[in-house]
N, C-alpha and C positions, 0 to 999 in steps of 0.2 A: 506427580508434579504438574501442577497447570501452569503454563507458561504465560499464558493472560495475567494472573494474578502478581507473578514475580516480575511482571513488566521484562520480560528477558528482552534481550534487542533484537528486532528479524533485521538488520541490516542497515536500519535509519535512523541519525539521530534528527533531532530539530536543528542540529547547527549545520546543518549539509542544505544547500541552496537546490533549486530544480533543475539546472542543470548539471549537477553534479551528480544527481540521481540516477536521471533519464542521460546517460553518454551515450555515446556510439559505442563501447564497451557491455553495455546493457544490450540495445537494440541489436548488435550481433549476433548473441551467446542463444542457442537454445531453449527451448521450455524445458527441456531436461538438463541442460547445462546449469540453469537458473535453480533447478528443483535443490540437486549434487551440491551447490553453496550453500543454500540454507541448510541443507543434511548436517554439511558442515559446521555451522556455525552453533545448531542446536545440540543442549546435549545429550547424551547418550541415553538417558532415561527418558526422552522423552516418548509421549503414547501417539498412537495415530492420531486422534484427534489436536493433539498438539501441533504435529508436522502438516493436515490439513489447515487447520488456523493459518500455520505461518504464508503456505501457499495460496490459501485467502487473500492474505491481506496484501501480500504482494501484488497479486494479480490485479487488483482493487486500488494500488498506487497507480501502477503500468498503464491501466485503464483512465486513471485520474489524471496522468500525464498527460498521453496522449489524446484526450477530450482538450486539455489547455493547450497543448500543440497543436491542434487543428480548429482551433479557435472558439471551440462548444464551449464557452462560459456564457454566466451570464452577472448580472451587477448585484451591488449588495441590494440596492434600490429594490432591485427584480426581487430577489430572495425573500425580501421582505413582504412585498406586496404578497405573493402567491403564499406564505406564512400564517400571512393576517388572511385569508380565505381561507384556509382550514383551521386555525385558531380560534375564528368566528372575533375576532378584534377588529 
């Protein structure tokens, strides 16, 4: 069972705001705390590469938070420009 394809859910939908994500509930719990809920939430069949995936992409949100928490963004403007420099546009 690949859980990419079946869109299974690792814990987020779209309708959950950033704060809601990133709580002090979050920011408390452990790396292994964190792991044991997705264990959770996945099913029983799933392969190692699946439960890696999920612990990816977590990580990969946590990281994406905490970049907008400490105010490492940048504008669409930016995104674009640096776009069109390797798009060659």
């Amino acid at each position: 069972m690949n859980l990419r394809d079946n869109k299974i859910n690792c814990g987020y939908s779209g309708k959950v705001g950033l704060a809601d994500i990133h709580s002090k509930e979050v920011e408390m719990s452990t790396a292994k705390e964190e792991v044991r809920k997705i264990l959770d939430r996945i099913p029983d069949d799933a392969s190692f590469e699946d439960i890696q995936y999920h612990i990816y992409v977590r990580e990969k949100i946590e990281r994406g938070l905490r970049d907008i928490a400490e105010g490492h963004v940048i504008t669409q403007e930016e995104v674009e420009q640096r776009m069109s420099k390797w798009l060659g546009n």
